[in-house]
N, C-alpha and C positions, 0 to 999 in steps of 0.2 A: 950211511946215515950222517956223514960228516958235511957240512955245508962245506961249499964250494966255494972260493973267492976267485978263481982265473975267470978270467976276462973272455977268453974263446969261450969257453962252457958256459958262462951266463948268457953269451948270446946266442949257443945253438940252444941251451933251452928256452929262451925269447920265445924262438924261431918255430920249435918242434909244439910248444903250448896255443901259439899261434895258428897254426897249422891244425890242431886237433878240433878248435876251435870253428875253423874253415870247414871241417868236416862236419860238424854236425849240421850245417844248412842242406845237406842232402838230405838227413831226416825230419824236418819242417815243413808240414805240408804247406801248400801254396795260400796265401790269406783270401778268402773270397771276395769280390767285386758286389757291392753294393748299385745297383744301375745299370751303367753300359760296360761291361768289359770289354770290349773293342775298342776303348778310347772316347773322348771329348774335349769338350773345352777344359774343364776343371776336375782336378782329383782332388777329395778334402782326404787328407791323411789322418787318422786319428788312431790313439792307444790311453790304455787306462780308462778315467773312470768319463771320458770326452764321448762315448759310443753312442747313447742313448740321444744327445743334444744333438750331435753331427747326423746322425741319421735321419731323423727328425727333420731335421734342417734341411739336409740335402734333398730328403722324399719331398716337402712340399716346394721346393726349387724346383725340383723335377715335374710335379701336377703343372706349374706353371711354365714349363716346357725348357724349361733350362738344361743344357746339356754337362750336369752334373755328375758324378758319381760318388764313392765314398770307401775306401777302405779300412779296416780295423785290424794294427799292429798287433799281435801275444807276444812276436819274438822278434829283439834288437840286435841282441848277438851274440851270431849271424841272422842278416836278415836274412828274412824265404828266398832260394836259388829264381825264381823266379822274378824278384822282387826291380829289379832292373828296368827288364822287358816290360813290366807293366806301368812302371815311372813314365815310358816310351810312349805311353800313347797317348797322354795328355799333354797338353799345353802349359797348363801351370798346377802347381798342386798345393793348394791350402794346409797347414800341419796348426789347426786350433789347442793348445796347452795350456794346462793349467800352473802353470812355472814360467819361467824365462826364456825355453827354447831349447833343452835337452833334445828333442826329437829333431827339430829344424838342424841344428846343429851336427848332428851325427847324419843326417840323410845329404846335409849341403860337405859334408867332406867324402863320402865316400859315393854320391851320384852327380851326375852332370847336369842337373837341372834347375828348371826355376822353383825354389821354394817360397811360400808367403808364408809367413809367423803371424798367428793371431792369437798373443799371449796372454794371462789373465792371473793377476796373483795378487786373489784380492779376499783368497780364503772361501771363496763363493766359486760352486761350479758355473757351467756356461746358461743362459739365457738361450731358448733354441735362437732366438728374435737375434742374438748378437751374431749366432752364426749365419744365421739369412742374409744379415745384411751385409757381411763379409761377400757371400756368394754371391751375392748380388752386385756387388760390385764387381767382384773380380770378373762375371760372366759379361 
């Protein structure tokens, strides 16, 4: 029960917390695909309270034939073991937030991809219309 101040032992428990962490994305089911899960032009990424406007958004992008999709984050971290391979099969992926970029932020360090930030902190949830018009452009 005594803390510890050596230096090697701070960093193998870094290491081993890290680690325990990494494990639990095996029990994280995979997040379902709004749309095409085969891939498109666009992924809008979305988590928290962004689900109900991005969907929305995305479904009528999609009537009007837009090769849209849309996903919705529960778990950051670890993200779902799958979460990679499904980054892979889009072109670019939208992450609409209600902040500065917490989510952009954490997805542009840890994948290889193009993110677009469309961020909103203005105490006001999203507008579906704001997010259309994002997708619309980007498509």
């Amino acid at each position: 029960g005594n803390v510890s101040y050596d230096p090697d032992n701070h960093e193998h428990m870094c290491l081993l917390r890290a680690e325990k962490v990494a494990r639990i994305a095996k029990t994280i089911p995979d997040p379902d695909v709004f749309g095409n899960p085969e891939g498109g032009k666009l992924l809008v990424a979305s988590w928290g309270g962004t689900y109900g406007a991005v969907t929305t958004a995305v479904e009528r992008a999609r009537q009007r034939g837009g090769k849209v999709s849309s996903v919705h984050l529960r778990y950051l971290n670890p993200f779902p073991t799958n979460f990679e391979a499904l980054l892979a099969r889009f072109d670019k992926i939208l992450v609409p937030e209600l902040n500065l970029g917490q989510l952009s932020l954490l997805l542009r360090g840890q994948f290889p991809h193009e993110f677009v930030g469309l961020n909103k902190v203005q105490g006001q949830p999203f507008k579906v219309e704001e997010i259309e018009a994002k997708i619309e452009e980007l498509l």
